[in-house]
PyMOL Python script that loads the backbone (N, CA, C, O; Angstrom):
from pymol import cmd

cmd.read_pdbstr("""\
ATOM      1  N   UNK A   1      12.310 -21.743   7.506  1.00  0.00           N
ATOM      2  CA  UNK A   1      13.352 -20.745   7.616  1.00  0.00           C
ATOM      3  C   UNK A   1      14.057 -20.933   8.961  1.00  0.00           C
ATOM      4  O   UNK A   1      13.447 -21.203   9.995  1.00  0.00           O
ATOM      5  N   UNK A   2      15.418 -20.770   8.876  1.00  0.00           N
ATOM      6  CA  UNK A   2      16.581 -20.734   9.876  1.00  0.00           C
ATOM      7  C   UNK A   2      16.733 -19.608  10.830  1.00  0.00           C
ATOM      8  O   UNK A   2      16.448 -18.453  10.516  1.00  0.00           O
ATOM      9  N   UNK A   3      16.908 -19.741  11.282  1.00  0.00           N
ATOM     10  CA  UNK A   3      17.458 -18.010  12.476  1.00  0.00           C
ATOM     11  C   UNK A   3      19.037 -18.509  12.245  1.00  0.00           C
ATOM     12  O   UNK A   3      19.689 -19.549  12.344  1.00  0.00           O
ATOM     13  N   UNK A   4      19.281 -16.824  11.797  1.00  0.00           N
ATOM     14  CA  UNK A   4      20.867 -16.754  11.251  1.00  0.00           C
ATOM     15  C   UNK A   4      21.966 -16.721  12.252  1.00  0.00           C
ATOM     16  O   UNK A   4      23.188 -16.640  12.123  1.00  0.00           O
ATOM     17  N   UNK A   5      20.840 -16.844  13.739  1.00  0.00           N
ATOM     18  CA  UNK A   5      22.001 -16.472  15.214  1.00  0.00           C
ATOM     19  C   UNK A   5      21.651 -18.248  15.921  1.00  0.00           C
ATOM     20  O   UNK A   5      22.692 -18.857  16.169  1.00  0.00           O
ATOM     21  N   UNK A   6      20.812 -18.743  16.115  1.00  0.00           N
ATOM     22  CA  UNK A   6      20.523 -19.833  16.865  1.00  0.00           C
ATOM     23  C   UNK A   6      20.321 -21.152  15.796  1.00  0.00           C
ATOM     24  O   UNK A   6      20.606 -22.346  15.885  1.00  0.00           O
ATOM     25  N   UNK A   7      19.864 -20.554  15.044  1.00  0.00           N
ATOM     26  CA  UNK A   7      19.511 -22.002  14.153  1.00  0.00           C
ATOM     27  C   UNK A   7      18.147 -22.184  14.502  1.00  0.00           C
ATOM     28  O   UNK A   7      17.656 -23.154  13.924  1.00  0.00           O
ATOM     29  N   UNK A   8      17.604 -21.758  15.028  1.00  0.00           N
ATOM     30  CA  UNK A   8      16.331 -22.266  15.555  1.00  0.00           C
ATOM     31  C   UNK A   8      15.260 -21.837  14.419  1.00  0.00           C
ATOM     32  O   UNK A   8      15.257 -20.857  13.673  1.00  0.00           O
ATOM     33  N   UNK A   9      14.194 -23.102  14.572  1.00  0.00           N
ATOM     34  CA  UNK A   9      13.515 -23.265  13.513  1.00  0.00           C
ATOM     35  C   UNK A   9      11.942 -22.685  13.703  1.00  0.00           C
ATOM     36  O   UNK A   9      11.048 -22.885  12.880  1.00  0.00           O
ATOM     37  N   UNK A  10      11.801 -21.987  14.856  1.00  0.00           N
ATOM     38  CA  UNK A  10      10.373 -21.026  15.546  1.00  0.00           C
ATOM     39  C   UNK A  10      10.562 -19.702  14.835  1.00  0.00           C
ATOM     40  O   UNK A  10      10.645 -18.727  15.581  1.00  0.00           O
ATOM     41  N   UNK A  11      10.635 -19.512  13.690  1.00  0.00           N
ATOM     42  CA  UNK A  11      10.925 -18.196  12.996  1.00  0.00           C
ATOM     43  C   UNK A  11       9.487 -17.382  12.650  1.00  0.00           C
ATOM     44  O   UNK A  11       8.753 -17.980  11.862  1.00  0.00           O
ATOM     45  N   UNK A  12       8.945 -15.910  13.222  1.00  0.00           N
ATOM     46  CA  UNK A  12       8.092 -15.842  12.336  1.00  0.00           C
ATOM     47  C   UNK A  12       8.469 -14.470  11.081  1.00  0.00           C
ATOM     48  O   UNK A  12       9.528 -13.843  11.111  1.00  0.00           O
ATOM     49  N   UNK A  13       7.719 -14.303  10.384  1.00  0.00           N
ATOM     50  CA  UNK A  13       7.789 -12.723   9.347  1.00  0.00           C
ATOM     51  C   UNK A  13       6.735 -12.187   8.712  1.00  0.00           C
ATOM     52  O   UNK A  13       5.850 -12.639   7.986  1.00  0.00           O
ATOM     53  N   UNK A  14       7.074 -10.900   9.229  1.00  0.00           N
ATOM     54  CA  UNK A  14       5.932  -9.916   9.049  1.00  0.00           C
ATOM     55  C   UNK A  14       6.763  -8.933   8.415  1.00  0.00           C
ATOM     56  O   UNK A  14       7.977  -8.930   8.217  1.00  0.00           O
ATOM     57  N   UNK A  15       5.530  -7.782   8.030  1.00  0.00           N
ATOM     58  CA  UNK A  15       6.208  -6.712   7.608  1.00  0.00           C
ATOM     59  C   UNK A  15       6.184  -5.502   8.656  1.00  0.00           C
ATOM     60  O   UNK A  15       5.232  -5.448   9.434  1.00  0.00           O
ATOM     61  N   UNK A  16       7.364  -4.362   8.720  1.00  0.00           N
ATOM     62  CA  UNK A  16       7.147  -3.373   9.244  1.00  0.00           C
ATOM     63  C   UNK A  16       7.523  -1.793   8.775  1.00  0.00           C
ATOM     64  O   UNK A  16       8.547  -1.562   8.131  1.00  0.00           O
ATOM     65  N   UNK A  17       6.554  -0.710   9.182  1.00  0.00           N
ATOM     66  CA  UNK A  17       7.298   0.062   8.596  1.00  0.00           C
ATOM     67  C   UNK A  17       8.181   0.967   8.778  1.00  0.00           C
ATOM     68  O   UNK A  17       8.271   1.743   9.730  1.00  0.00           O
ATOM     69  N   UNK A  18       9.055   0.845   7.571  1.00  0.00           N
ATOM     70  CA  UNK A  18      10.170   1.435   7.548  1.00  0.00           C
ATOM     71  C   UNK A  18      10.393   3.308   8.168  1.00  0.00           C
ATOM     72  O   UNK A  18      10.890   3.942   9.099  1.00  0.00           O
ATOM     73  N   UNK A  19       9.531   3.536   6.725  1.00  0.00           N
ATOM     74  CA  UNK A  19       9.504   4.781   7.168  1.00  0.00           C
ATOM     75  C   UNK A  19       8.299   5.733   6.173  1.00  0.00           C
ATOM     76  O   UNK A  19       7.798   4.784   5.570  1.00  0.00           O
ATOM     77  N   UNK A  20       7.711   6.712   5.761  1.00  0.00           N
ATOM     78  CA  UNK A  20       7.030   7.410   5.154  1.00  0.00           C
ATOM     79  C   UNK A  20       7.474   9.054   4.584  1.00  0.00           C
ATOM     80  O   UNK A  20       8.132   9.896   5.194  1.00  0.00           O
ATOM     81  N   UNK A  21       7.104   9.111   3.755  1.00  0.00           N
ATOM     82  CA  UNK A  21       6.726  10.722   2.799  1.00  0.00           C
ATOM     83  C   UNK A  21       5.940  11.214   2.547  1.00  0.00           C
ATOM     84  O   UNK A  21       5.485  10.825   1.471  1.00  0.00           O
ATOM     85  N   UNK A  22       5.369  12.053   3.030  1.00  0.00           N
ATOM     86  CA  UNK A  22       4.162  13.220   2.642  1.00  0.00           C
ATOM     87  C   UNK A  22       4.620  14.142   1.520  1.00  0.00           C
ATOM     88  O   UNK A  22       5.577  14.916   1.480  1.00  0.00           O
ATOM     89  N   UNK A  23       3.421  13.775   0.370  1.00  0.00           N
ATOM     90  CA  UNK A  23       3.676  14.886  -0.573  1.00  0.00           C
ATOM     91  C   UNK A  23       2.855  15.938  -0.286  1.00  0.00           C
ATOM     92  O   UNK A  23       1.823  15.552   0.263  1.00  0.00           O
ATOM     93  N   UNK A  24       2.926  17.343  -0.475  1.00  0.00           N
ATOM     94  CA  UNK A  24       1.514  18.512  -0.205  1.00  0.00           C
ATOM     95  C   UNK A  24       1.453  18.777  -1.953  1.00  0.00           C
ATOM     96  O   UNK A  24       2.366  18.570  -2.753  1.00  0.00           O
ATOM     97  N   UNK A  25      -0.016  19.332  -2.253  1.00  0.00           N
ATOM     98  CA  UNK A  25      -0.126  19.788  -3.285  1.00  0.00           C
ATOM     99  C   UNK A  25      -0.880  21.259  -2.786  1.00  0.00           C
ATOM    100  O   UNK A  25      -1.535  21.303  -1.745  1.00  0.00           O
ATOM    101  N   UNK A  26      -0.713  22.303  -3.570  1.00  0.00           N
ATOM    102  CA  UNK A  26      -1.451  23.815  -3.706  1.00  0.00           C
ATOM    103  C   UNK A  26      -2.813  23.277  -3.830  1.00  0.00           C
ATOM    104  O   UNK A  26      -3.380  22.265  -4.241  1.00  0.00           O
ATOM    105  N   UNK A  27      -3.175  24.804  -3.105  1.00  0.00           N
ATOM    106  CA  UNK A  27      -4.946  24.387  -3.548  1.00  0.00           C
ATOM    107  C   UNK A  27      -5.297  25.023  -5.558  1.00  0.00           C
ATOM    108  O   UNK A  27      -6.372  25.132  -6.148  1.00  0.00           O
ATOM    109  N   UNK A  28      -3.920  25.289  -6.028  1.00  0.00           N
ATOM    110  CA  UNK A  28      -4.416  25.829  -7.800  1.00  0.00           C
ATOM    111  C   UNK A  28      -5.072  27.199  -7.849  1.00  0.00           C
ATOM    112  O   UNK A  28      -5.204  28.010  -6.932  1.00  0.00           O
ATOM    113  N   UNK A  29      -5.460  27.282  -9.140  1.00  0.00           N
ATOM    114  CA  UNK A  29      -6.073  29.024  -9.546  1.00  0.00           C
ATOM    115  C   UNK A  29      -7.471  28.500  -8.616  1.00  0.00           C
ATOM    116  O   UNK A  29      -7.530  28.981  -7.484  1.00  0.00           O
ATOM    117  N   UNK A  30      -8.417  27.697  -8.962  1.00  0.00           N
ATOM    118  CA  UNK A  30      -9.523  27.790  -8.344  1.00  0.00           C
ATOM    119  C   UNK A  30      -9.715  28.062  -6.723  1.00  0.00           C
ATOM    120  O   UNK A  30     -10.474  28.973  -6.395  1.00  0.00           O
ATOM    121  N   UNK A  31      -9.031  27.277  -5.687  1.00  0.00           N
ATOM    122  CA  UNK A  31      -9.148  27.250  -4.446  1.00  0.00           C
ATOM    123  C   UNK A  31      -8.200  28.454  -4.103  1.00  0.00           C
ATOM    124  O   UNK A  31      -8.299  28.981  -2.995  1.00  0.00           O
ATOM    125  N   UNK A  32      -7.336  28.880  -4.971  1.00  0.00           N
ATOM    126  CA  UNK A  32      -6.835  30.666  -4.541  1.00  0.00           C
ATOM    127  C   UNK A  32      -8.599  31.681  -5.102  1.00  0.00           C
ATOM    128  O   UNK A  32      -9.159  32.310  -4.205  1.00  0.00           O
ATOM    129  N   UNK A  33      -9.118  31.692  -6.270  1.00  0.00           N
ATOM    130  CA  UNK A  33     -10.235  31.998  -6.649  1.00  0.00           C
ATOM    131  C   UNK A  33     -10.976  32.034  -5.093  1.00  0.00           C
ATOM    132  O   UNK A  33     -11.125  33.028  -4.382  1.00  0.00           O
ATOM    133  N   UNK A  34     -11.330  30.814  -4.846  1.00  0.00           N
ATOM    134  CA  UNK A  34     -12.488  30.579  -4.128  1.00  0.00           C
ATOM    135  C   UNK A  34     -12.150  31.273  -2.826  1.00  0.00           C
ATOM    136  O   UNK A  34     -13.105  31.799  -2.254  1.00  0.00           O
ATOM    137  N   UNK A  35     -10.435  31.409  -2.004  1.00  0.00           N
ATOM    138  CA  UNK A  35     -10.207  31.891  -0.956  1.00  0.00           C
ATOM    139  C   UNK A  35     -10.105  33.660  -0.915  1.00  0.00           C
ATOM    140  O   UNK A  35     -10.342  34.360   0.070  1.00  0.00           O
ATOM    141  N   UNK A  36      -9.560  34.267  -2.678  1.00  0.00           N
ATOM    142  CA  UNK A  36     -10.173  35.230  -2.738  1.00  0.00           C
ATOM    143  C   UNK A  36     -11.871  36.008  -2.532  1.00  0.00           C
ATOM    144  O   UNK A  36     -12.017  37.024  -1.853  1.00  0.00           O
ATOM    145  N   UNK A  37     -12.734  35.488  -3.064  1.00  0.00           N
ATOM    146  CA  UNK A  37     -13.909  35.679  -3.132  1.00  0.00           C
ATOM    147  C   UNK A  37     -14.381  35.421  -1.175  1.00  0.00           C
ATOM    148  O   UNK A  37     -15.109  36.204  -0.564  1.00  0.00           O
ATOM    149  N   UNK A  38     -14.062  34.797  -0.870  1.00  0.00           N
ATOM    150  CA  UNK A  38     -14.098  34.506   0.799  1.00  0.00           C
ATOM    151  C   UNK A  38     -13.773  35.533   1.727  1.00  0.00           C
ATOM    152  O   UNK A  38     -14.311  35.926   2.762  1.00  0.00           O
ATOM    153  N   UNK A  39     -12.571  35.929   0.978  1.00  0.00           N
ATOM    154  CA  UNK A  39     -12.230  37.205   1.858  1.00  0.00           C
ATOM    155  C   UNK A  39     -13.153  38.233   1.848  1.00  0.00           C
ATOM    156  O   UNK A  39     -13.661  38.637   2.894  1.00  0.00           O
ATOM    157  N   UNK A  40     -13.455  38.757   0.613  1.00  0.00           N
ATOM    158  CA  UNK A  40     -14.201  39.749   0.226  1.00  0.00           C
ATOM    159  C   UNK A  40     -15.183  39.968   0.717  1.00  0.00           C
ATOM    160  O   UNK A  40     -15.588  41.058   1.121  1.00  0.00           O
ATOM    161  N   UNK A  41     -15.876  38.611   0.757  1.00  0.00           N
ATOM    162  CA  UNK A  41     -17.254  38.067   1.050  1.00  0.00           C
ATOM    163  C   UNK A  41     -17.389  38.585   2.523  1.00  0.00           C
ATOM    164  O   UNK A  41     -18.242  39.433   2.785  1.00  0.00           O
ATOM    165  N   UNK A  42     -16.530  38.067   3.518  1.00  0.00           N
ATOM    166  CA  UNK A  42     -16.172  37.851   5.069  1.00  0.00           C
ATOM    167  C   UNK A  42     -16.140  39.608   4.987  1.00  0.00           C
ATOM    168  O   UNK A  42     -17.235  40.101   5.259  1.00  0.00           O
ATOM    169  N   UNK A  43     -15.071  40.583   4.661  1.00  0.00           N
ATOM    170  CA  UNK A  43     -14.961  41.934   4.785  1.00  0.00           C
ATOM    171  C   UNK A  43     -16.704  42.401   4.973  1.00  0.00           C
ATOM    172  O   UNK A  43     -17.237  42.740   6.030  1.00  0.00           O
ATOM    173  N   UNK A  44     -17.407  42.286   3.515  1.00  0.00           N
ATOM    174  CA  UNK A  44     -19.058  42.959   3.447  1.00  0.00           C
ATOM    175  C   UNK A  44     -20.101  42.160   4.570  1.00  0.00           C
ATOM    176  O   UNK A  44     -21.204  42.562   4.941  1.00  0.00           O
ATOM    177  N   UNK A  45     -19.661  41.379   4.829  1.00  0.00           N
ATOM    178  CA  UNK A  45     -20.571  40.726   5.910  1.00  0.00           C
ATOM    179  C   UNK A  45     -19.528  40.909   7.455  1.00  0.00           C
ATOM    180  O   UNK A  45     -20.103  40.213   8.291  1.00  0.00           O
ATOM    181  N   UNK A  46     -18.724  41.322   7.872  1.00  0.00           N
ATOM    182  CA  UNK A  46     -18.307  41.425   9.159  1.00  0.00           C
ATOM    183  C   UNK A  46     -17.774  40.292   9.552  1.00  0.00           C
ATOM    184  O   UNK A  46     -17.545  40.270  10.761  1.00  0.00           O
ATOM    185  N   UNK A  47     -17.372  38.943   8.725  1.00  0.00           N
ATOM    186  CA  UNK A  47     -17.077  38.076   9.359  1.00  0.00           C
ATOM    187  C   UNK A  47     -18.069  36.802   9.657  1.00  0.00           C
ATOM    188  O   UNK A  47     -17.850  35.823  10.371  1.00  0.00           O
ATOM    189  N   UNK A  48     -19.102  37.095   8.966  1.00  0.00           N
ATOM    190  CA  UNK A  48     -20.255  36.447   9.522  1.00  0.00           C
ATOM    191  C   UNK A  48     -20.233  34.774   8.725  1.00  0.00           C
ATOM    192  O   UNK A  48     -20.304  33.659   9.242  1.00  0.00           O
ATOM    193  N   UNK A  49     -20.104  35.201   7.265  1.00  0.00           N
ATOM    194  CA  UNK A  49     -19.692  34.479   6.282  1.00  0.00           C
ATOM    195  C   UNK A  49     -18.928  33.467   6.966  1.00  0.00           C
ATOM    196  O   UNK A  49     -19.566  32.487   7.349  1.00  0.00           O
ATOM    197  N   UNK A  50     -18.026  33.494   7.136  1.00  0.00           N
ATOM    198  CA  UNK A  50     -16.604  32.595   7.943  1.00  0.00           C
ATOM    199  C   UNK A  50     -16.841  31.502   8.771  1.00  0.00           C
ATOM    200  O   UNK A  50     -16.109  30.527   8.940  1.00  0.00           O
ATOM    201  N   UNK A  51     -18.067  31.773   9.339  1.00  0.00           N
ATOM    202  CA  UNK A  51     -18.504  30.307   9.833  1.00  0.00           C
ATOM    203  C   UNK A  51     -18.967  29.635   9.028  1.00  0.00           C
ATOM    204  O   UNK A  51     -18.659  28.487   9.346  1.00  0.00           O
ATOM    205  N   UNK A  52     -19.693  29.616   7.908  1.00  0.00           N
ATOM    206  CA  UNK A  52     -20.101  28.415   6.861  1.00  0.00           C
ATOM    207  C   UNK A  52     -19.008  28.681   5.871  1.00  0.00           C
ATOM    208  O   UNK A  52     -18.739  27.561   5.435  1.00  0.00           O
ATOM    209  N   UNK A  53     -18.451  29.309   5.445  1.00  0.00           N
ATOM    210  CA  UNK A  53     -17.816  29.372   4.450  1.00  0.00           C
ATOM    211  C   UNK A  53     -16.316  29.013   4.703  1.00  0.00           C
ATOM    212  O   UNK A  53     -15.584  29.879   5.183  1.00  0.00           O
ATOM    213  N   UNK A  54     -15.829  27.778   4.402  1.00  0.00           N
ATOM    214  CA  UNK A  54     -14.305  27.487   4.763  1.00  0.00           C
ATOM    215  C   UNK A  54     -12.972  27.803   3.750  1.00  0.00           C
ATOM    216  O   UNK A  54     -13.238  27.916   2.553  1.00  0.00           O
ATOM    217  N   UNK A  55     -11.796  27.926   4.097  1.00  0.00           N
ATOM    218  CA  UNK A  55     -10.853  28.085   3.649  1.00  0.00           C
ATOM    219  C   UNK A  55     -10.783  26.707   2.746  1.00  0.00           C
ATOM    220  O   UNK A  55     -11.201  25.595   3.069  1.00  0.00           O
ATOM    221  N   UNK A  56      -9.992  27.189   1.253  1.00  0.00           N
ATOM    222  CA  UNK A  56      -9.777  25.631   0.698  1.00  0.00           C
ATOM    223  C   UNK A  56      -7.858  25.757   0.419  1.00  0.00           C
ATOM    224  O   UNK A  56      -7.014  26.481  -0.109  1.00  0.00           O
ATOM    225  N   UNK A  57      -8.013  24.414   1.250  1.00  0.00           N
ATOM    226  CA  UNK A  57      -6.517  23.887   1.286  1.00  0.00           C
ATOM    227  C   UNK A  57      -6.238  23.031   0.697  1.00  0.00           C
ATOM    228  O   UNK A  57      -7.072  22.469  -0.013  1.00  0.00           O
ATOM    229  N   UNK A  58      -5.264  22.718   0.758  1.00  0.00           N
ATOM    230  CA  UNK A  58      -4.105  22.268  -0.577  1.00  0.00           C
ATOM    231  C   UNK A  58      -4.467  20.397   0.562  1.00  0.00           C
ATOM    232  O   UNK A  58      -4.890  20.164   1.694  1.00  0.00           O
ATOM    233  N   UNK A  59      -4.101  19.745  -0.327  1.00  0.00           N
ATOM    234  CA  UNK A  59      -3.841  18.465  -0.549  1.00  0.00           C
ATOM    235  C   UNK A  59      -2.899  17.634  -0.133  1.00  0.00           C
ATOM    236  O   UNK A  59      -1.925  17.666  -0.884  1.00  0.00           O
ATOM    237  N   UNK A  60      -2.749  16.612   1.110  1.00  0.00           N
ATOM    238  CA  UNK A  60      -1.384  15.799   1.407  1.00  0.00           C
ATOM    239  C   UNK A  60      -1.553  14.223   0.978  1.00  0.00           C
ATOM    240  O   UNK A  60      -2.682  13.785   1.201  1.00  0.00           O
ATOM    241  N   UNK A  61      -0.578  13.253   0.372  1.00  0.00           N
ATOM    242  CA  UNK A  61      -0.703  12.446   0.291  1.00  0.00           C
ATOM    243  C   UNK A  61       0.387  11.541   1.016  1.00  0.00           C
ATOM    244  O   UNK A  61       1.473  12.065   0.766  1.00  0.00           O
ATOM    245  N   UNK A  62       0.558  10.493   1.747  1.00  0.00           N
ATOM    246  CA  UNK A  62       1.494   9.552   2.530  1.00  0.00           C
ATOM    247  C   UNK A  62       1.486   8.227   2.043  1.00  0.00           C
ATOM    248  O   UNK A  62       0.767   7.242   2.211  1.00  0.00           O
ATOM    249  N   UNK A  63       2.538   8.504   1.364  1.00  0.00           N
ATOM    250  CA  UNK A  63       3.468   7.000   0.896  1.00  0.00           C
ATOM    251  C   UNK A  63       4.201   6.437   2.333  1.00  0.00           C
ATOM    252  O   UNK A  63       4.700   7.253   3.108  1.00  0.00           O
ATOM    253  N   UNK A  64       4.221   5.109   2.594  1.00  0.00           N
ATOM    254  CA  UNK A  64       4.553   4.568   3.689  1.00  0.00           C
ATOM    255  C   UNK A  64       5.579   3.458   3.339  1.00  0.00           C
ATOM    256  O   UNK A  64       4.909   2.454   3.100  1.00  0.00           O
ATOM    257  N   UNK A  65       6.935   3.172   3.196  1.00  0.00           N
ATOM    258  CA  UNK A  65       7.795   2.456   2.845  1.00  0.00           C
ATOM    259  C   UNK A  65       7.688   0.738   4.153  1.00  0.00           C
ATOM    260  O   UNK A  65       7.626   0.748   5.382  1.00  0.00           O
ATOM    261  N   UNK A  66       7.706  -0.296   3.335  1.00  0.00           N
ATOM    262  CA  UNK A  66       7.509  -1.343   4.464  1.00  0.00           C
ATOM    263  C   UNK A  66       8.547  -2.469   4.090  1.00  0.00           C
ATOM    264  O   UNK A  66       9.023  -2.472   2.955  1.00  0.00           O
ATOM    265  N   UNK A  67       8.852  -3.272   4.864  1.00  0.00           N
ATOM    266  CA  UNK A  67      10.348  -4.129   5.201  1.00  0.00           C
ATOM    267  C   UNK A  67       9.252  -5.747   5.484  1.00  0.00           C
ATOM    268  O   UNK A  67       8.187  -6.061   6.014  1.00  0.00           O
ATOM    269  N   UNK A  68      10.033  -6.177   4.960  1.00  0.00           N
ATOM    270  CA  UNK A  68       9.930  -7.858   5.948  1.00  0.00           C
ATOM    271  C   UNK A  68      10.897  -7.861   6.635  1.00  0.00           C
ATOM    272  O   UNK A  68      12.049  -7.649   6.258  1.00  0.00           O
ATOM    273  N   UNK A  69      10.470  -8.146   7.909  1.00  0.00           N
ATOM    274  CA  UNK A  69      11.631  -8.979   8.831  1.00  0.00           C
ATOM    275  C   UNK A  69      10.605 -10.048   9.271  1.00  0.00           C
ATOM    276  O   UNK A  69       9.381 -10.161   9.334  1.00  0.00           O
ATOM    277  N   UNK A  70      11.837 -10.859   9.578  1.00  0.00           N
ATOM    278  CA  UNK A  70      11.938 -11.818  10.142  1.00  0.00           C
ATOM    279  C   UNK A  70      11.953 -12.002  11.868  1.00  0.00           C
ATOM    280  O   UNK A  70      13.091 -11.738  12.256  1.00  0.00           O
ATOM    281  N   UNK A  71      11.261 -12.283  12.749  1.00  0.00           N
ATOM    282  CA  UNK A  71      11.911 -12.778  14.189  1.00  0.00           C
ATOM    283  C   UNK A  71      11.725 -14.155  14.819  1.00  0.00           C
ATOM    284  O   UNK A  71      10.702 -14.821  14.666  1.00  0.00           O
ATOM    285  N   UNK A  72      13.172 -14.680  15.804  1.00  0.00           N
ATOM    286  CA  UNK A  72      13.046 -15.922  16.204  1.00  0.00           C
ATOM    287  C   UNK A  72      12.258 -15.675  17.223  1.00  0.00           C
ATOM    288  O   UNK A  72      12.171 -14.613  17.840  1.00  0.00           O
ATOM    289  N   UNK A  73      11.610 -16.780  17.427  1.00  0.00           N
ATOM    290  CA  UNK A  73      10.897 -16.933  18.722  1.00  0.00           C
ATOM    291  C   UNK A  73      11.584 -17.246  19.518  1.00  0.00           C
ATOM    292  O   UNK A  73      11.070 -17.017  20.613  1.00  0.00           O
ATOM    293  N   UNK A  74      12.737 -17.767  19.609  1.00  0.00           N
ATOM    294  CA  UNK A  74      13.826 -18.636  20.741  1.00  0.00           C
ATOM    295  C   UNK A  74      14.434 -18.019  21.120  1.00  0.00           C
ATOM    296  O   UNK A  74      14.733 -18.228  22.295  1.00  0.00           O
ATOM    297  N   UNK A  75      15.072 -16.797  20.408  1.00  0.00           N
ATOM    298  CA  UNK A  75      16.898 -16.245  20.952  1.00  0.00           C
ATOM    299  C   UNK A  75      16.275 -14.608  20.769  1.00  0.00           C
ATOM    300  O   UNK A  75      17.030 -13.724  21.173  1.00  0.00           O
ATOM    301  N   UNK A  76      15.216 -14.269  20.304  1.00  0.00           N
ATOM    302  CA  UNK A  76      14.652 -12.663  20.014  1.00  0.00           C
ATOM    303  C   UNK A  76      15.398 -12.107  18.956  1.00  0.00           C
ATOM    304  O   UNK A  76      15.515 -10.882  19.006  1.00  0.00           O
ATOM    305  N   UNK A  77      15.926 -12.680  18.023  1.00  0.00           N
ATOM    306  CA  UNK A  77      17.031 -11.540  16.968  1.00  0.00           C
ATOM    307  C   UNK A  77      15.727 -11.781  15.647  1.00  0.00           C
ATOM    308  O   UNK A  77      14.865 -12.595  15.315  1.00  0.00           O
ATOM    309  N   UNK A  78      16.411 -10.219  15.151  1.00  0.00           N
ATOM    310  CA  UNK A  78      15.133 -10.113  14.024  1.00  0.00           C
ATOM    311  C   UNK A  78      16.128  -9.642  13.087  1.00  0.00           C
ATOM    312  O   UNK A  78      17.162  -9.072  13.438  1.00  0.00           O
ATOM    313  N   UNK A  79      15.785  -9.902  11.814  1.00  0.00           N
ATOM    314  CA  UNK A  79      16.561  -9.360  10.521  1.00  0.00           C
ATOM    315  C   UNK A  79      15.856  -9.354   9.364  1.00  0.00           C
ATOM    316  O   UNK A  79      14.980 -10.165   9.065  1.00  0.00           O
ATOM    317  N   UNK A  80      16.348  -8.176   8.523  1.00  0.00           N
ATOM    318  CA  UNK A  80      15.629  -7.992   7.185  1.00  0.00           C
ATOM    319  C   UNK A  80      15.569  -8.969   6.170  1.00  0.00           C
ATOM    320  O   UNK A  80      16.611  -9.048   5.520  1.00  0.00           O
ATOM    321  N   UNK A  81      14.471  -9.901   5.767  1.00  0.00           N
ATOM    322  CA  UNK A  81      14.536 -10.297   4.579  1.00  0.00           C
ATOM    323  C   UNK A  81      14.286  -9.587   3.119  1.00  0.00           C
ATOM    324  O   UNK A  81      13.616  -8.730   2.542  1.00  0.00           O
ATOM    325  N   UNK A  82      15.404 -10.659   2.929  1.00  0.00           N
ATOM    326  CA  UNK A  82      15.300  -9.582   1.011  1.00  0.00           C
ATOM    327  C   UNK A  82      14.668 -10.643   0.108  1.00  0.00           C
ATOM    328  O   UNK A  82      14.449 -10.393  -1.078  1.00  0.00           O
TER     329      UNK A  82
END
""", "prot")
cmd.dss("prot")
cmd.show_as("cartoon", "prot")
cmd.util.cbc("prot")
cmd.orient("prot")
């Protein structure tokens, strides 16, 4: 491969990333269930409950979008390969 500014033939390519998206999901009827019953629980015990007993939360997942580029070793210019 060429460098599109020098010609020079020290090219390397990697990928980098672009950019990312976090999806969240609800914790559903059950983990509302389970954070109800917690409360309740925590009220008849003073709070005591609350240290072993945790809140249940909802769910994130991260998609991460990634690019090849290209960079010369000779002249420093980098560009997207397609």
């Amino acid at each position: 491969m060429k460098c599109v500014k020098c010609s020079g033939e020290d090219v390397t390519v990697g990928f980098m990333q672009a950019g990312g998206r976090t999806a969240k999901h609800g914790t559903g009827f059950g983990g509302k269930t389970n954070n109800a019953a917690r409360g309740i629980t925590a009220v008849s015990t003073f709070g005591m409950s609350n240290l072993v007993w945790k809140k249940s939360k909802g769910t994130e997942k991260t998609k991460f979008n990634n690019q090849k580029v290209a960079l010369c070793q000779s002249c420093g210019h980098d560009w997207v390969v397609r």
